[in-house]
C-alpha positions in Angstrom: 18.0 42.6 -2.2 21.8 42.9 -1.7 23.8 44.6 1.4 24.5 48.0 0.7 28.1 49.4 1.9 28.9 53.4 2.5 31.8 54.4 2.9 31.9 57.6 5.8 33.9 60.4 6.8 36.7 59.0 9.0 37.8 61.8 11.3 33.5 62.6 11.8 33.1 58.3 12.8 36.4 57.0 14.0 35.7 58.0 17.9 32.3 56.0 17.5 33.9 53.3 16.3 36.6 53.1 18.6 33.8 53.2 21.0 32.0 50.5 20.0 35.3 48.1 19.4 35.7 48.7 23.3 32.6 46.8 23.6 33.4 44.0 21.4 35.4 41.5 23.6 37.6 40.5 21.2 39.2 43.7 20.7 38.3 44.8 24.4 42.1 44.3 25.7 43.5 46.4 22.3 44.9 49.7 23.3 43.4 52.8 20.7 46.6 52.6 18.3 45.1 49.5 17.5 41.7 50.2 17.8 42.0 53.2 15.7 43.8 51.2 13.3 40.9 48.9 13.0 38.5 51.0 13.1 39.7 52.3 9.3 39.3 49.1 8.0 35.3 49.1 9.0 32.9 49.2 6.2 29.3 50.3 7.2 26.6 47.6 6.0 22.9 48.5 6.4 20.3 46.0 5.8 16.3 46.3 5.8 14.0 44.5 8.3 14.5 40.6 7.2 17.1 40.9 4.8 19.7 38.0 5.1 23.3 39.4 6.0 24.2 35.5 4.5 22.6 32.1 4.5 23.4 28.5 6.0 26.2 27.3 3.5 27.8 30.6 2.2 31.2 31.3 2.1 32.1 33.9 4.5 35.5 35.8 4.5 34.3 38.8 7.0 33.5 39.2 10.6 29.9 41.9 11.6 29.8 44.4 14.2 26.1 45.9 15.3 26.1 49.2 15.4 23.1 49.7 16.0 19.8 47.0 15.3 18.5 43.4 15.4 19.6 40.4 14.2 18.8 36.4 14.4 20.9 33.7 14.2 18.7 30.4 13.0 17.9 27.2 10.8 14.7 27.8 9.0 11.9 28.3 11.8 14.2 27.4 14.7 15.6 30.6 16.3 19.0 29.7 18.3 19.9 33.2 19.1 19.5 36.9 18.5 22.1 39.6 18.3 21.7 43.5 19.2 23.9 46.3 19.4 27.7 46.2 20.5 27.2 42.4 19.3 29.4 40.1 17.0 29.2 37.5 14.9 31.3 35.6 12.0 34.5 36.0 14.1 35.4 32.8 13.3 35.9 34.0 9.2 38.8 35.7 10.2 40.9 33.0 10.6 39.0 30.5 8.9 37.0 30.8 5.6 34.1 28.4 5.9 31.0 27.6 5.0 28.2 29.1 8.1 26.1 26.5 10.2 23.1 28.6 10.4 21.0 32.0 8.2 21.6 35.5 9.6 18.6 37.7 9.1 17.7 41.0 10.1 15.0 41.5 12.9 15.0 45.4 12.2 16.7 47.7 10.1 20.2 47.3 11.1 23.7 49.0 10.8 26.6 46.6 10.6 30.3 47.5 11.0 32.0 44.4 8.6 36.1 43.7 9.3 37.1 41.8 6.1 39.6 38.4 7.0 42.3 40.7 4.7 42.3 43.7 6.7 42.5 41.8 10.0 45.3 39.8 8.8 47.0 43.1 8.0 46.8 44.0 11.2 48.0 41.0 13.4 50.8 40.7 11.4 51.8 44.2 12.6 50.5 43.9 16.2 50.8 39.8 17.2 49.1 40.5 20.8 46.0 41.3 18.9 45.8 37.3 17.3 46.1 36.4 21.1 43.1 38.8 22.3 41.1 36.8 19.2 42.2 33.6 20.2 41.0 33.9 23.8 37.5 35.3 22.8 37.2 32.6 20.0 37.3 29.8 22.4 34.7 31.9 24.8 32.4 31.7 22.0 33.4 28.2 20.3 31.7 27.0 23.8 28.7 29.0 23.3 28.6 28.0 19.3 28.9 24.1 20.1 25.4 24.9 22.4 24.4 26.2 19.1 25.4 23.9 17.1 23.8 20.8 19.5 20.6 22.6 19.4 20.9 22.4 15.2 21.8 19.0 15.5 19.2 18.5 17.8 16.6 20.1 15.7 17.5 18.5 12.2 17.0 14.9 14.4 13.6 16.1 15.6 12.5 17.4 12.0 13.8 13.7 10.8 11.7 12.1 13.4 8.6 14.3 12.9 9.1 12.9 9.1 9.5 9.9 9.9 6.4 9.9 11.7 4.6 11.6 8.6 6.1 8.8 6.4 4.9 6.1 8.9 1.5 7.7 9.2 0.9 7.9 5.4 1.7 4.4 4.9 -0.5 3.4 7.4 -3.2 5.3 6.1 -2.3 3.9 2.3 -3.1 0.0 4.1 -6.1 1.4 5.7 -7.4 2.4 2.2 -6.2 -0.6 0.9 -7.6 -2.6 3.4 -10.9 -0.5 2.8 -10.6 -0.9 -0.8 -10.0 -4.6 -0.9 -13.4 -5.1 1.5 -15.7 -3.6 -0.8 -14.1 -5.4 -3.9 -15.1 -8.6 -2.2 -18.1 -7.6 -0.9 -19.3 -6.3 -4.3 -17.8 -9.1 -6.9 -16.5 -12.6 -4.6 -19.4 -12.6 -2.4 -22.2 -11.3 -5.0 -21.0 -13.6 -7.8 -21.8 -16.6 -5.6 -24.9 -16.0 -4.2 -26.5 -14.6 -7.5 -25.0 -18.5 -9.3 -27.3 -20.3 -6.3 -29.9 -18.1 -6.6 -30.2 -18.4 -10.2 -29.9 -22.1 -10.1 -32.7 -22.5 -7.6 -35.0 -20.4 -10.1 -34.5 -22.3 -12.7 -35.1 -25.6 -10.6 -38.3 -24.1 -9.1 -39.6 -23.2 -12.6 -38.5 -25.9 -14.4 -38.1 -28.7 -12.0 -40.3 -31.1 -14.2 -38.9 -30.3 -17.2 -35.2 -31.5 -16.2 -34.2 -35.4 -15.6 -32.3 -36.5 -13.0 -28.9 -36.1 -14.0 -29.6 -32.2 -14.7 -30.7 -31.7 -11.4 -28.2 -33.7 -9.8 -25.9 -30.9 -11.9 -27.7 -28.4 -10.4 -27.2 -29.5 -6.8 -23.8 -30.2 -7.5 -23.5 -26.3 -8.6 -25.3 -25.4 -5.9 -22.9 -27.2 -3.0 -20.0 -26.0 -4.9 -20.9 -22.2 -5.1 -22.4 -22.1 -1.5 -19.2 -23.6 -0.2 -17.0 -21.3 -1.7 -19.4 -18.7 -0.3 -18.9 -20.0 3.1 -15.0 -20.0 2.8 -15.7 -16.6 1.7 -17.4 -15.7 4.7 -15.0 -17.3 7.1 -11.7 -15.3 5.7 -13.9 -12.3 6.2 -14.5 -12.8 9.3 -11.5 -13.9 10.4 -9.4 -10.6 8.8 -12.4 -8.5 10.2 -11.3 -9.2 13.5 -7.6 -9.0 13.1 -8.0 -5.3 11.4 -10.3 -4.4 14.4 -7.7 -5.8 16.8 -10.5 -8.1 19.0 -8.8 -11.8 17.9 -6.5 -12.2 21.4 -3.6 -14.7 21.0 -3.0 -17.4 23.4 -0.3 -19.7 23.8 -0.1 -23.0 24.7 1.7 -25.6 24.1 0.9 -27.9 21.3 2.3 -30.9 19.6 3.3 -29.7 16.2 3.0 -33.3 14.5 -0.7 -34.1 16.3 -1.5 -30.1 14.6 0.0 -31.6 11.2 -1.8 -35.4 11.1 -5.0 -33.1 12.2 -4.7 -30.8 9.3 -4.1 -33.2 6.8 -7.1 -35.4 7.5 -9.1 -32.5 6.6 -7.8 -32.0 3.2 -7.0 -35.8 2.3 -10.5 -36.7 0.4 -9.9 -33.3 -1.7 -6.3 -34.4 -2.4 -7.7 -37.8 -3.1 -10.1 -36.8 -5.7 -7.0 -34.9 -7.6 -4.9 -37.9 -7.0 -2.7 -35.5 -5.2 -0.3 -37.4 -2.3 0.2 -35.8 1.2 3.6 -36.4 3.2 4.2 -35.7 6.7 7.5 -35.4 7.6 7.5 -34.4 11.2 9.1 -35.5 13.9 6.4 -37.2 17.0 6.5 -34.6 20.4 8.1 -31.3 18.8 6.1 -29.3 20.9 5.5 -25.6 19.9 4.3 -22.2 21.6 1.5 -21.3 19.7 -2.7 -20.0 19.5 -3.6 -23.5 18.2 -6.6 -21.7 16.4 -4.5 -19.5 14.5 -1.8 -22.1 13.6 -4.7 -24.3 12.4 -5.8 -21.3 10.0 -2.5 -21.1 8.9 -1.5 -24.4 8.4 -4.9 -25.1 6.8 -4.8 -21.8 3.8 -0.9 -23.0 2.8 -2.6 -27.0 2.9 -5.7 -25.8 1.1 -3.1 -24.0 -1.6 -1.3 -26.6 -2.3 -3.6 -29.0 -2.9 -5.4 -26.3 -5.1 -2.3 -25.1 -7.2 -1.2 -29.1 -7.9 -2.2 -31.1 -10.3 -2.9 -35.4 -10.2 0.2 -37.3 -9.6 1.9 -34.7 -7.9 3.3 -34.4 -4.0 2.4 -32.1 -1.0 4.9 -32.4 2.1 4.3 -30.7 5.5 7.8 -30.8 7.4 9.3 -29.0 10.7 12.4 -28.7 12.0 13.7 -26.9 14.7 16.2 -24.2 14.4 17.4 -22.2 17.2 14.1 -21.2 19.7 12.1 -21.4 17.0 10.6 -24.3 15.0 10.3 -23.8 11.0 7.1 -25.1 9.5 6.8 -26.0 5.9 4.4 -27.1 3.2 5.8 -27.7 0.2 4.5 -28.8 -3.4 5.3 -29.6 -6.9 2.6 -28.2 -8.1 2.3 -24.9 -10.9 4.3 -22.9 -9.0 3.9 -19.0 -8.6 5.2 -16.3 -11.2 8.1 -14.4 -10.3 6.7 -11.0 -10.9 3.6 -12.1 -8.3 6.1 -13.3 -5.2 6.7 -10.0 -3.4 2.9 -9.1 -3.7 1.2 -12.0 -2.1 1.3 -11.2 1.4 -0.1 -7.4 1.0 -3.4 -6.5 1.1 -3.4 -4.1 -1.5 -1.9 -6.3 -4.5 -5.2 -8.3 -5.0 -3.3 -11.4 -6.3 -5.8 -14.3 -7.0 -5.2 -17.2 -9.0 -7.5 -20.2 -10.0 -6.7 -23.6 -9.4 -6.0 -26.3 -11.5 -9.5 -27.4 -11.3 -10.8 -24.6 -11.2 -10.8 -23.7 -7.7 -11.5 -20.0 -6.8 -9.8 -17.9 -4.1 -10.0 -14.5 -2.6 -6.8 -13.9 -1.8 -6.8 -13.1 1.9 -5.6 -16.4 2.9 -2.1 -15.7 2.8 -2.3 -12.4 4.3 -4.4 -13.8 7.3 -1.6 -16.6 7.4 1.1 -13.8 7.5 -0.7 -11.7 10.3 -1.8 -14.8 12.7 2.1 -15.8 12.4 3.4 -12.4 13.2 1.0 -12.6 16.1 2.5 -15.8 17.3 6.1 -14.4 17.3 7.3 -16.1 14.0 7.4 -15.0 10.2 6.6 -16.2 7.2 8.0 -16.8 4.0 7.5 -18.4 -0.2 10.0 -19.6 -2.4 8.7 -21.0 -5.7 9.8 -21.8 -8.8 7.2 -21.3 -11.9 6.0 -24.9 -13.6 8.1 -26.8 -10.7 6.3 -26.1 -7.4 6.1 -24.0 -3.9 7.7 -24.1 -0.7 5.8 -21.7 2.0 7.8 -22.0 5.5 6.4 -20.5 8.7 8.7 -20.1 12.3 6.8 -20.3 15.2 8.4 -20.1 18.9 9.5 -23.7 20.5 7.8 -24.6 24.1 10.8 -24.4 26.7 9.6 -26.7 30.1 
């Protein structure tokens, strides 16, 4: 609904109006010459109970007058002020045609009296002491307008950080449901798939036992070790993220030899590494002590270990090195093994990607490791990192703080 303008009966209004530009500061000091003179250049405006007089952004070439009525000033929801009768506002188009800061809505049915820029300028050039009058009131309410504006400023920030929040919770609940998701897809495909291989095997050798030689069953056994200790790895990554999503796995520091942590680490991998004739390097230096949950550490240092040697193939070499850098040491294990795809690099450490890949003999994974690995090192005060190049190998570095005496 547009404003609706009527123009009235001079000699029946002009006293009214002069008596309400008496009330208006800026023309307060104006003796009735000019006030009558003003007063011709008002055009009535009504408006209807929230009707916009104009909106945040408009152009506006025309200062408002309140005869009589109600009016807000805000942003949206957020209320900075109200106007009633024998108020003002826009003054500032008179000398200055700009877009508004803030909405202007009716509160009630209202009767404006609206001075265009035009008319004004008319005026002042006629009757100078009338510009200084405005000027004077203009800084009155530039003072009260920057309170305004603060509070807009202030509000926009505090919308923003109500967002930001929103945005923060949503991802947060998108990780939950991932988290959620991934749980059920291992409990209903990694961790049934296992069990229902030794269970069927164990049928067949309690039916059939007779009936197979000894090389068939020592197949069968062998089948059986294989799939209950992938099982068993199974079960230890679930437990281990179960506790770090429920928040009960405490870290605690200590200090720790870094190249003790690596010659431990590789002693448990070195008969797997042996039977893929896969070398393993240490390349450490003795008494580069470390900050560090040795438990957690291990569990890292063991998943990127255990990946290497299951993503290389025989004749190829596996490295664990360290450096320090700063206050922090940088761990690495590094391979020339198959490498990792580009496309799969940014997805290995989230929850929600469900990256998996089998090993060069075969080996099976459930893809936690890695994103227990990036959580334990996080937790320790260091990050974690991959590059890899596809067909030429892997490089996963870890920084973990340094012990200071």
């Amino acid at each position: 609904m547009g404003l609706r303008f009527r123009g009235l009966d001079k000699s029946n209004e002009n006293i009214d109006r002069i008596a309400i530009l008496k009330d208006v500061i800026i023309f307060s000091e104006s003796d009735d010459k000019i006030l009558k003179r003003l007063s011709s250049f008002l055009t009535d405006v009504f408006i209807v109970q929230n009707e916009a007089v104009f909106h945040k952004g408009d152009k506006l070439n025309a200062m408002y007058i309140i005869a009589k009525g109600k009016v807000k000033v805000h942003d949206g929801d957020h209320v900075f002020t109200e106007f009633t009768d024998r108020d003002f506002f826009g003054e500032y188009s008179l000398i200055d045609y700009s877009a508004r800061s803030a909405t202007v809505t009716a509160i009630k049915d209202t009767h404006l009296l609206r001075l265009d820029q035009e008319d004004f300028h008319k005026i002042i050039e006629d009757n100078p002491d009338v510009s200084k009058a405005v000027l004077k009131s203009l800084i009155k309410r530039l003072r009260k307008n920057n309170i305004l504006e603060e509070r807009l400023t202030q509000n926009s920030l505090k919308i923003q950080r109500q967002r930001d929040e929103l945005d923060k919770q949503k991802k947060e609940l998108e990780e939950l449901n991932a988290t959620k998701d991934k749980f059920f897809t291992i409990i209903a495909h990694d961790l049934k798939n296992p069990f229902n291989t030794v269970i069927g095997l164990t049928e067949l050798l309690i039916e059939r036992f007779n009936s197979y030689d000894a090389g068939k069953i020592q197949e069968f056994i062998y089948q059986i070790h294989k799939f209950s200790n992938n099982a068993y790895n199974l079960l230890e990554d679930l437990l281990q993220w179960a506790k770090s999503q429920t928040g009960r796995i405490e870290v605690n520091p200590e200090k720790i030899d870094i190249f003790e942590l690596a010659i431990e680490n590789k002693s448990y991998f070195e008969e797997k590494a042996d039977e893929k004739g896969v070398n393993i390097d240490i390349k450490v230096p003795m008494q580069l002590y470390a900050l560090i949950d040795k438990n957690m550490i291990t569990t890292v240092l063991r998943n990127l270990i255990s990946n290497a040697v299951k993503f290389t193939n025989k004749g190829d070499q596996i490295s664990i090195e360290a450096l320090t850098n700063n206050n922090l040491i940088e761990i690495s294990v590094i391979d020339t093994g198959i490498g990792i795809p580009k496309n799969n690099l940014e997805y290995i450490f989230k929850i929600d990607s469900n990256i998996s890949t089998q090993g060069t003999a075969d080996e099976h994974g459930t893809g936690l490791g890695l994103i227990i690995s990036k959580e334990f090192v996080e937790k320790n005060g260091g990050t974690i990192f991959v590059d890899s190049i596809e067909g030429k190998g892997t490089k996963f570095t870890f920084t973990v703080p340094v012990f200071k005496e």
